[in-house]
N, C-alpha and C positions, 0 to 999 in steps of 0.2 A: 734187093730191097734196101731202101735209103731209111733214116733216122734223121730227125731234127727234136730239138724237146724245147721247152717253156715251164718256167716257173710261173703260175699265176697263186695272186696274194689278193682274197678280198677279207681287208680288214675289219674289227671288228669298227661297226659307226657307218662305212663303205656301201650307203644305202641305196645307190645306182644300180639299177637292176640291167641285164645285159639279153637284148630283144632277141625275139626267137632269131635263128639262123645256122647255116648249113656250114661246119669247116671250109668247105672248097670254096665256100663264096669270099675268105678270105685267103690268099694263094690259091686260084684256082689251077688244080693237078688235072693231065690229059698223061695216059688213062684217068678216070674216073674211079681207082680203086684203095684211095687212102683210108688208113685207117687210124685212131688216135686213141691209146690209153690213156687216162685219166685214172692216177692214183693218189687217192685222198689223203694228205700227209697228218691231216685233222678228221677225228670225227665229223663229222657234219649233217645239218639237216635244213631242212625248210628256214628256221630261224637265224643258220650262217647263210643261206642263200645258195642253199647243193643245186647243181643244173635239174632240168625239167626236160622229160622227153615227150614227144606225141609218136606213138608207133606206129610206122607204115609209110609214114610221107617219104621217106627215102628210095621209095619205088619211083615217085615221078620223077625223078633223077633230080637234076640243079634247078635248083629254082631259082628265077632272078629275083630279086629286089624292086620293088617299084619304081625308087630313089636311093642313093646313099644318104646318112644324116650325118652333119657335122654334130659331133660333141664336143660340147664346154667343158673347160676344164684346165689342169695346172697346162697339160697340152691337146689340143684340139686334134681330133683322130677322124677317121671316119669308119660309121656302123653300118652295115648292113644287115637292116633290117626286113625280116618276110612277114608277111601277113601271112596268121596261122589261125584256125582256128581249136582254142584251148579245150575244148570240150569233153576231148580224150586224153588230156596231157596228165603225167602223172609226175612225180616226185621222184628223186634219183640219190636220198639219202645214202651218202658210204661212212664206214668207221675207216678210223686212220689203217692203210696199208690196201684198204680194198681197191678195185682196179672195177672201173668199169672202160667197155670199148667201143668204139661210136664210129659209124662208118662215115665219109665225107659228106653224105649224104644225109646224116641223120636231122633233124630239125630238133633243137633243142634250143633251151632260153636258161637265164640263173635270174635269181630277184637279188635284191639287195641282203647285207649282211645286218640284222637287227638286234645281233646278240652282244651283252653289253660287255661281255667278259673271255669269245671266242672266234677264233678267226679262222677263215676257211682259203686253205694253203693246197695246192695239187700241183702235180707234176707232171704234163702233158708231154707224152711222148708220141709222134705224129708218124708211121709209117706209110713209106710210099715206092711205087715201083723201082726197080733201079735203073728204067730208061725213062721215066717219069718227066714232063715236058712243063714247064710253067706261061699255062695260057695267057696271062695279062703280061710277060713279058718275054714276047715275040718269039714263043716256043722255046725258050734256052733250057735247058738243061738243068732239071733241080739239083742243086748243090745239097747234100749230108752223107754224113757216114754210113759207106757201104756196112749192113749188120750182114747181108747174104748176097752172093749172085755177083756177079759183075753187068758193067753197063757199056755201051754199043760208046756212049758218048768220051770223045777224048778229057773234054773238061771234069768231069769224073776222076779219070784215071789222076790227074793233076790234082783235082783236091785232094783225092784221098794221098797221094806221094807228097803231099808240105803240110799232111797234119802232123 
């Protein structure tokens, strides 16, 4: 099993909301069995902008995207975004320290951060197989820290030997 993590910071004013979509559809992993904890460094609620889930869609496996959309901004990125329909979607408030776990598959969305005095800070830790192949680039070999298991791949064995 591999490790990667990300600090993400939606400050407070940070009123860009972030459209439903699927972990894998960003790095997309083959296997198909990543998983990502999400631990809340901040309280947070609907008014910092805490993710949103819809339960169940992660059975139709990956869902593409219609289109990518470029985003404006200090740097121009690209979102992938899926049509979902909110109707089920619920609220994913954590207080600082909690952990929630979201499989590659889960479909979820965050709104913007509207609170005038708190800022919604998490620490995404992204687990993934440890022969884990990265589809959008020509099957290579996911690079991160082996946490368990060892990996078939030599590139592995070299990351992990010059960390």
């Amino acid at each position: 099993m591999k490790v990667a993590s990300q600090l993400t910071f939606k400050m407070r004013g940070n009123t860009k909301p972030f459209g439903w979509h699927q972990d894998n559809g960003y790095g997309e992993l083959d296997p198909c069995n990543a998983e990502t904890a999400l631990t809340a460094l901040d309280d947070n609620d609907q008014q910092t902008g805490c993710l949103w889930d819809i339960p169940k869609p992660h059975r139709r496996g990956q869902i593409r995207p219609p289109k990518e959309q470029t985003v404006e901004g200090t740097a121009a990125q690209n979102e992938l975004v899926v049509e979902a329909d909110e109707s089920d979607a619920i609220p994913m408030p954590l207080k600082a320290g909690q952990t929630l776990i979201l499989h590659c598959w889960t479909l979820h969305k965050s709104e913007g951060n509207y609170s005038p005095d708190r800022e919604r800070r998490g620490l995404f830790l992204r687990y993934a197989d440890a022969d884990a192949v990265e589809v959008y680039d020509n099957r290579k070999p996911r690079l991160g820290r082996l946490v368990e298991g060892s990996s078939r791949f030599a590139e592995v064995a070299t990351f992990e030997r010059d960390l």
